[in-house]
N, C-alpha and C positions, 0 to 999 in steps of 0.2 A: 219396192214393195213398201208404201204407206204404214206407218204404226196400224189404223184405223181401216178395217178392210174394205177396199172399195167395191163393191161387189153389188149387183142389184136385185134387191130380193123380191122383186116379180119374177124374177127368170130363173131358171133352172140353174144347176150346177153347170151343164154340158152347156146353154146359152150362152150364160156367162163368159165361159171360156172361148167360145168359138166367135162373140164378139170381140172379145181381144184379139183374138186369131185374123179376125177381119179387117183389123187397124193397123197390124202387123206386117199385113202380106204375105201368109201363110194359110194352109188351105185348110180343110176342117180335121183330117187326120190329126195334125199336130196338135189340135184339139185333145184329142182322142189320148194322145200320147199325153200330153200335160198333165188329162185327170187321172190318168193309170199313173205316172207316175208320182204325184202325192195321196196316192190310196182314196182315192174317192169313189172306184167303179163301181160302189152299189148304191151311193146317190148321186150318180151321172145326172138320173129326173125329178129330185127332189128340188123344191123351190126353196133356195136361199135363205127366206123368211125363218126357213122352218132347221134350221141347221143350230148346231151347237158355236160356240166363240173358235172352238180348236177347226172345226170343220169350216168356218168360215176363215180363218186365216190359211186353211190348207186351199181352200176358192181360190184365194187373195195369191197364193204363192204359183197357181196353175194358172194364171191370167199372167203374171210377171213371166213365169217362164216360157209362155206358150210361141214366143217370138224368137225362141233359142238366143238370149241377148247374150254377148260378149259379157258383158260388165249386170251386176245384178247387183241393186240398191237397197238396201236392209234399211228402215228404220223402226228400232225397237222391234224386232220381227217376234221375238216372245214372251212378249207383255200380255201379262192377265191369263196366261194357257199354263195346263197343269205339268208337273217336269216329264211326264211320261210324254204330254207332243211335243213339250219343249225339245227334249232329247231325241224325238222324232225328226221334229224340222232341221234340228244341228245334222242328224246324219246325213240328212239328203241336201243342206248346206254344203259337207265335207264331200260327198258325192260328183255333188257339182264342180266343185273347187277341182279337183281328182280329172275330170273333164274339161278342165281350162276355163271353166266360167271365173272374172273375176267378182269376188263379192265384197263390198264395204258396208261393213257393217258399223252402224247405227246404237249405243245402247250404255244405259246406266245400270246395268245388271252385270258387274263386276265380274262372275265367276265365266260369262262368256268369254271373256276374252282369253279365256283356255282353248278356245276351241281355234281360234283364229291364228296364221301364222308369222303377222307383222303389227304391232300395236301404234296408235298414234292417241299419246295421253290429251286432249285439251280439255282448258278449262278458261272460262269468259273471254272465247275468240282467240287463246293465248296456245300454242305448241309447247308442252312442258318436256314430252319425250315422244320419241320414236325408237320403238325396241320390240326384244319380243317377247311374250312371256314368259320362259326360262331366263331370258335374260334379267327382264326386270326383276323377277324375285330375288337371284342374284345378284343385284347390284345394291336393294332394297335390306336383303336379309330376312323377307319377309315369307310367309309362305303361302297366304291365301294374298289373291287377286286382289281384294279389296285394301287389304292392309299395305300392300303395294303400291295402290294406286294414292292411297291416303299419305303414304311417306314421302312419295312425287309432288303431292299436291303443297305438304306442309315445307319440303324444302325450298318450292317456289314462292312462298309467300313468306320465308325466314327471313329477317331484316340482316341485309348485308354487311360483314363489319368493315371498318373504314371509310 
């Protein structure tokens, strides 16, 4: 799932999905099922155009899953949405996960990476850590995610003695 929802706002809700569904190879039911399950079933008919940013990222999240993928590609999945979808989309994230989808997620929104349960820190193409959040704050000292991530980043760019 694209930072930037990819979605066509000529087409309804339920079109939308059921074109993915058609690229998929999957029949239109799972349609049905994608938009039930990101709470969209009272603008199943509404045209895209006319949807809000959270409502259109929830589009964006029922065309990703309508293929039931193994592996499910996050990037930046909730950027610019209020914390109340944000904390929406994480639990049906966590949902997923729970159902053996796997998810890699994408993002510079530090406090996600609470939600996730294996971290991999980079920074300019470079692997600084692999760990996991409890871990990292313990090894860190640190307690918020960001101030963790910040102590990773500054000991990889500390000048080596010797």
């Amino acid at each position: 799932m694209p930072q930037q929802a990819t979605i066509y706002d000529d087409l309804r809700v339920i079109d939308n999905v059921r074109y993915f569904a058609s690229l998929a190879g999957v029949d239109a039911s799972a349609a049905d099922d994608a938009v039930d399950s990101v709470d969209l079933q009272r603008h199943r008919g509404d045209y895209c155009a006319n949807l809000s940013g959270g409502q259109r990222a929830r589009v964006s999240l029922a065309c990703a899953l309508v293929g039931r993928p193994d592996l499910l590609v996050l990037d930046e999945p909730t950027i610019g949405l209020d914390p109340v979808l944000r904390a929406e989309l994480w639990h049906q994230f966590q949902a997923l996960a729970r159902r053996g989808t796997t998810l890699l997620v994408s993002s510079h929104v530090m406090d996600e990476a609470d939600h996730c349960g294996d971290l991999l820190l980079m920074r300019q193409g470079r692997l600084l850590a692999r760990t996991t959040p409890r871990r990292l704050r313990e090894e860190t000292g640190c307690t918020s995610m960001e101030e963790a991530f910040l102590s990773v980043i500054r000991r990889s760019t500390a000048p080596r003695a010797g």
